[in-house]
N, C-alpha and C positions, 0 to 999 in steps of 0.2 A: 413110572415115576417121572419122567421125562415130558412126559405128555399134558400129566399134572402142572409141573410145574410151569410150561407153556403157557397153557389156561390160563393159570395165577396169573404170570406175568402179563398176559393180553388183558389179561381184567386191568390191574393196574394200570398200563397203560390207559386203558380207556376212563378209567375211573381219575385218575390224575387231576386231570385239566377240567372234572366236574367240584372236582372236589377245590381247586386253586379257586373257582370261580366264584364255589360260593363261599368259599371265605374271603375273598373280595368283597361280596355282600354283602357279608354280614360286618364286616368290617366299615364299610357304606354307612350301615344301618347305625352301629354305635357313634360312627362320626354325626349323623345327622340330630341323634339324640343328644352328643355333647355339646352342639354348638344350641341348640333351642333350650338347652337347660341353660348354658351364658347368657342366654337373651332371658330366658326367665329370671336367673339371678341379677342380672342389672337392674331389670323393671323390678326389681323388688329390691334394691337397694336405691334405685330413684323416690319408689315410693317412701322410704324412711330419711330422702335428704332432697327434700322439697322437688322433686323433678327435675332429680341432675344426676347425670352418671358419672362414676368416679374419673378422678384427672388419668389421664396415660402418664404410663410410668415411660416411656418411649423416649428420653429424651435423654441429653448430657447436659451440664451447667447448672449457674444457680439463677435463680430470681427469675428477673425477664430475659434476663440476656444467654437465653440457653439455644443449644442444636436441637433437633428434630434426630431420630435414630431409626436403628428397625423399627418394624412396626411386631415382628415376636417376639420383641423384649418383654419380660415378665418381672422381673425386677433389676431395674437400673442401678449404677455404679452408686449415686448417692444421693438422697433428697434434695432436689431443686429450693424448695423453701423446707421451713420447722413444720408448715401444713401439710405441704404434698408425699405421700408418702413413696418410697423409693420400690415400693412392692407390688405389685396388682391383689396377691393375699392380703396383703391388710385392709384393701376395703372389701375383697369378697369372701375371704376367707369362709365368715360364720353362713354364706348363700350358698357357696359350693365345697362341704369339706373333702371330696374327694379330688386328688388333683389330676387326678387320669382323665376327669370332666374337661380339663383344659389342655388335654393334647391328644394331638393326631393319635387312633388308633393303626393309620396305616403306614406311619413312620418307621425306619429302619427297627429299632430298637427304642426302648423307653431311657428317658433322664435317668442315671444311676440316683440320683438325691431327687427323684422330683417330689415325691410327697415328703420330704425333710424338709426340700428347700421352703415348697408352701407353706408349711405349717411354722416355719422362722420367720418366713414376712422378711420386715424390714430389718430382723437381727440377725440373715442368711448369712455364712462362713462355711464357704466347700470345705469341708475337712482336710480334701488333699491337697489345700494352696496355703501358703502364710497366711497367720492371724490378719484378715483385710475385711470388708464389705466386697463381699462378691455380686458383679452382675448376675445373670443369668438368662438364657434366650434357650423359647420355648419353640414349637412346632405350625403354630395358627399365628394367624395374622387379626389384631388386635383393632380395630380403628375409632372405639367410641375416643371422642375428646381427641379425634390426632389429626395433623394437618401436613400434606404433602403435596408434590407439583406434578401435576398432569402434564405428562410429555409431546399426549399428542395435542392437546388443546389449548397448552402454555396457559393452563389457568391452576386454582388451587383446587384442591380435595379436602375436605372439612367433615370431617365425623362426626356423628350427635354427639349433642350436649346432653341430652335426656329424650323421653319416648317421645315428645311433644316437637322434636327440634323439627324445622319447616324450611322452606325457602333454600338458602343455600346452602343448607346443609345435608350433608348426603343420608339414610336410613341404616345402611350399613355398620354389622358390627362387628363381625366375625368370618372371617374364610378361611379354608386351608392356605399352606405357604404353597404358592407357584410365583417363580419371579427367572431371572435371567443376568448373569456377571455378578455374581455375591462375591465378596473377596474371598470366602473359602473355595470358589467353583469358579472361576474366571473364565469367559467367554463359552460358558455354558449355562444350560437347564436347571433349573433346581425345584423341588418340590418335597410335601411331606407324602401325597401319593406316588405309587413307584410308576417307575418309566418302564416300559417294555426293553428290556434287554438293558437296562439304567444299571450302573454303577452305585454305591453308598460314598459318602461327605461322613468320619467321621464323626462320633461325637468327640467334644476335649471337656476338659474340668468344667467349661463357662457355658458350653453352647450344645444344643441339641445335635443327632445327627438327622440328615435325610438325605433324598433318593436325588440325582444329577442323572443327568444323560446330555452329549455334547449336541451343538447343534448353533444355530445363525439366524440372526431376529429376521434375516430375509428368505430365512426358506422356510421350510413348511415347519408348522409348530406341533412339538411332542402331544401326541392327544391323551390326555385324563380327564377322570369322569373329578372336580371338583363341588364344593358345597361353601355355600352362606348363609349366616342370619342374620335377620334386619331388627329394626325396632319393631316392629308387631308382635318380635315372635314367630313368625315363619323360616323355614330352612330351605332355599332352592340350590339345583344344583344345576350345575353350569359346565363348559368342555374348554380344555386348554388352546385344541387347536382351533375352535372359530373363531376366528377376526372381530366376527360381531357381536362376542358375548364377551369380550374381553379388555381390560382397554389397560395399557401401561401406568406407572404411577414410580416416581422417585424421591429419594427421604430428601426433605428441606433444609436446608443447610440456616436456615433463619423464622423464627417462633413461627412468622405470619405465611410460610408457605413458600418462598423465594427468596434465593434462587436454589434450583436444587445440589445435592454434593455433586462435586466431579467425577464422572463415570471411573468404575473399580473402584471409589473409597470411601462409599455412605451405604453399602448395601448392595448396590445394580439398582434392576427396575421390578418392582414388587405388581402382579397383576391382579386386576381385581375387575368386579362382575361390573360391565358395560353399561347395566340397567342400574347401578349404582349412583352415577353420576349422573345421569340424562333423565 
């Protein structure tokens, strides 16, 4: 019986670490298909609003005179104008009714309300907070219509407007969260993929969780296998630790991209794919 159970056990062992793998995989595999269904859902709601993709809900304020915010905001504290809506679900809702399409499959755990909060749009109220308009901050990093400051290039970052947008504006629409100094993680790693030996960043009532691991923008960078999609419609995937596939990015503290928030209190530095900007 001993001997038996030995067996077992070596099997296991051995079997473990094929099995952790490929459900990393396959995990992989659904992240790639929910960000090429967001890029199909935009291109099919540009196609129903003349070649424009919906406003980012990414911001604080009203009118012109608003902040820049995360960029995994999914629906913001409270519509900027009576036109813009406070939700990313109210323009994409009827494209993508499933809201599991719009988040990390390889985050800590799922939004307790994520497919409630979607389907309320712009009428979301966490149940477990006072009667308010609740934000809400999701897992992916969002960039059509949004504009941030490029740290190393002291220039702006400018998201499509629609499939068609050219010139200075980048193609990018969608990536996993990898960024660095979030106010929940201070003077570490953050991401919706997990870190090798990574710790978890609660979720709270307002904000998703994910995966931290500590570490120093001057020493070597946590390696994950990350993913994007552009306006074509293609999904590439890209690595945390290389320099050259990577490039910093910080939330604007003003509409037009400058100057960025003050380090630890607009986010940190959100990273995003190299071949994005250049």
């Amino acid at each position: 019986m001993l001997v038996v159970i030995s067996i077992v056990s070596a099997l296991l062992a051995i079997g473990a670490p094929a099995l952790n793998l490929a459900r990393r995989q396959a995990r992989g595999l659904i992240g790639m298909r929910n960000q090429r269904e967001i890029a199909t859902a935009l291109n099919l709601f540009a196609m129903d609003n003349r070649d424009r993709y919906p406003d980012s809900v990414a911001t604080i304020g009203f009118d012109d005179s608003f902040s820049w915010t995360d960029p995994t905001k999914m629906i913001g504290i409270r519509k900027r104008t009576p036109q813009v809506h406070r939700a990313m679900s109210a323009y994409l809702g009827s494209y993508i009714p499933d809201a599991k399409t719009v988040f990390c499959p390889s985050a800590p755990q799922e939004y307790k309300y994520l497919q409630e909060a979607w389907d309320a749009g712009d009428d979301w109220d966490n149940p477990d907070t006072s009667p308010r308009s609740d934000p809400f901050t999701g897992t992916y990093c969002f960039y059509w219509n949004y504009t941030g400051y490029l740290a190393e290039t002291d220039s702006i970052f400018r998201g499509p407007t629609g499939p068609a947008s050219m010139g200075r504006y980048s193609q990018l629409l969608v990536t996993d969260y990898f960024g660095y100094d979030h106010w929940r993680s201070p003077g570490a790693f953050g991401s919706c993929e997990k870190f090798a030996g990574g710790d978890i960043v609660p979720e709270t009532q307002l904000l998703s969780s994910y995966w931290t691991t500590d570490g120093d923008l001057n020493g070597a960078m946590p390696e994950i296998k990350l993913r994007a999609a552009y306006t074509d419609g293609h999904v590439a995937t890209y690595f945390s630790s290389a320099a050259a596939e990577v490039t910093p990015m910080k939330v604007s503290f003003e509409p037009e991209g400058t100057p960025p928030y003050p380090d630890s209190t607009g986010g940190g530095i959100f990273f995003i794919p190299r071949d994005a900007v250049e």
